[in-house]
Each structure stands twice: as C-alpha cells, then as structure tokens.
C-alpha positions in Angstrom: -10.9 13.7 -17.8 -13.7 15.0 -15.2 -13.4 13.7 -11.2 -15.9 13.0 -8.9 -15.0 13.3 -5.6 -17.3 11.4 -3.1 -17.6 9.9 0.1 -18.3 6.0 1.4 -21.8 7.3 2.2 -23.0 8.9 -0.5 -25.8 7.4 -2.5 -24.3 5.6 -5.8 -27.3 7.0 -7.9 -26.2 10.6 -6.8 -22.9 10.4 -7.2 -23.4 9.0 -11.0 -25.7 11.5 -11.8 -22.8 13.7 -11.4 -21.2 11.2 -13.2 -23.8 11.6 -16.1 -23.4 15.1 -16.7 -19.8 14.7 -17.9 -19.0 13.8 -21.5 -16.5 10.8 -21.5 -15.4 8.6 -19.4 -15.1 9.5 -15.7 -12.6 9.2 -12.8 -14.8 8.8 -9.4 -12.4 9.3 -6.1 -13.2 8.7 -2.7 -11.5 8.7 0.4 -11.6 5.1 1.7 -13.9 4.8 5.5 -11.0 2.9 8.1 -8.1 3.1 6.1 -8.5 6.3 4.5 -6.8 5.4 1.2 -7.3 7.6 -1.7 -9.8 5.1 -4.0 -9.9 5.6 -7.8 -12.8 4.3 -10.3 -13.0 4.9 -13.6 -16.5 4.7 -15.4 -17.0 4.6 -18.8 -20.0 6.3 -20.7 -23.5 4.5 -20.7 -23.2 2.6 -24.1 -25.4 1.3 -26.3 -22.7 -1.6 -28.0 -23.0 -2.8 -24.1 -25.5 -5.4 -22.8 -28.3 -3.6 -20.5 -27.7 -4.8 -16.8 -30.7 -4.7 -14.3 -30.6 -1.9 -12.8 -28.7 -1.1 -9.6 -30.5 -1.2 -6.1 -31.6 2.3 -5.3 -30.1 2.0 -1.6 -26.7 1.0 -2.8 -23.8 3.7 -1.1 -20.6 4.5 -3.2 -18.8 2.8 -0.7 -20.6 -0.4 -0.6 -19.9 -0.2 -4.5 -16.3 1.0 -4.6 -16.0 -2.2 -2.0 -17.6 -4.9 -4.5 -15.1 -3.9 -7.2 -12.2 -4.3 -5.0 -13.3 -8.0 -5.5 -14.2 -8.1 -9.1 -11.8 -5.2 -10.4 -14.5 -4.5 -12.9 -18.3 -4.4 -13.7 -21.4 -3.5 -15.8 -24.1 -1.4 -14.2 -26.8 0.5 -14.8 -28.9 3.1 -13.0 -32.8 4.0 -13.1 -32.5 7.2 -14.9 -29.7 5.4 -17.5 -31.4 3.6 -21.2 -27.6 1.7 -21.5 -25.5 0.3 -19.1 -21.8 1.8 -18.3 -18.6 0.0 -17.3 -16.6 0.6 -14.3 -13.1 -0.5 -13.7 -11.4 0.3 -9.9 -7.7 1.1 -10.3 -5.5 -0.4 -8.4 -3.8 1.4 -5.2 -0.4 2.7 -5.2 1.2 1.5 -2.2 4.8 2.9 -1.7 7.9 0.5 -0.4 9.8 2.2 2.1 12.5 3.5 -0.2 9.8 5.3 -2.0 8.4 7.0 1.0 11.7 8.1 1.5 12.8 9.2 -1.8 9.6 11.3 -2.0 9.6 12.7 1.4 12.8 12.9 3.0 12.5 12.5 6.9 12.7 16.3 7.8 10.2 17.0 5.6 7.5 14.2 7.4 6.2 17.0 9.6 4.7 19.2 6.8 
C-alpha cells in the first residue's frame, strides 16, 4: 500500500492528487500540529458503486480534514478534479500504557 506523508497545512486537494496517482487504496500520514502524534488515514479509490458527494471546499487544509474525522471516524468526499467520490476512514492512535513504553524502550535506551 502507497503513503502519503503530509503536513496540517497542506492543501487537501494537493495532497489527494498525490493520493490519485496511486492505484488502490491509500494510507495518508501526518504529523499532528500541538501534539505531534503520528496521524494515519486510509482512503479508498474514487468509486463509482459510491454515492457522488459535493465536492470538497477548495480551501480545506489536511489538517482541518484529518481533524473532522477524528469526530466522525469516517467519511465520503470528493474533489473537483474526481467523477466518483472516495471513502476515508482515520485509524485510530496507538497510545502505549506505561508498561509498553517500557518493554519497548528500556530506560537506558530513552536517550537515543
């Protein structure tokens, strides 16, 4: 599977057309603005068996959009340059308890 690495101020339309030139599904990543967590999306190819969505606002960042599917977990857009609409799906974070942290890096290896 292809990855798109962005950033929160990237234009979404520019960051799909990378998206566009890839056959298949997708995974977008992005490191996230304040918190700087490692964000995953995965979009699906534009579809016709999908139902055509208005089109997305042409001033829309990644990171405004990466921000609305925290909230909805998934969605159906489209872009100008796109006949069918696509489906993306954020994945969830991985958040490590403190025995994992330290199971996968022991304290004297924290300074590397």
């Amino acid at each position: 599977m292809a990855i798109v690495m962005t950033q929160p101020s990237e234009p979404l339309e520019d960051v799909m057309g990378l998206v566009s030139i890839h056959r298949g599904a997708v995974l977008v990543a992005m490191i996230g603005g304040m918190t700087k967590d490692l964000r995953f999306v995965h979009v699906s190819e534009t579809s016709a068996a999908l139902h055509v969505v208005a089109q997305s606002a042409l001033t829309t960042l990644v990171g405004e959009f990466f921000d609305a599917l925290k909230l909805t977990g998934t969605v159906t857009f489209r872009l100008r340059f796109w006949v069918h609409s696509a489906v993306a799906h954020a994945l969830p974070l991985f958040e490590q308890s403190p025995v994992q942290r330290y199971a996968v890096y022991p304290p004297s290896m924290s300074k590397f």
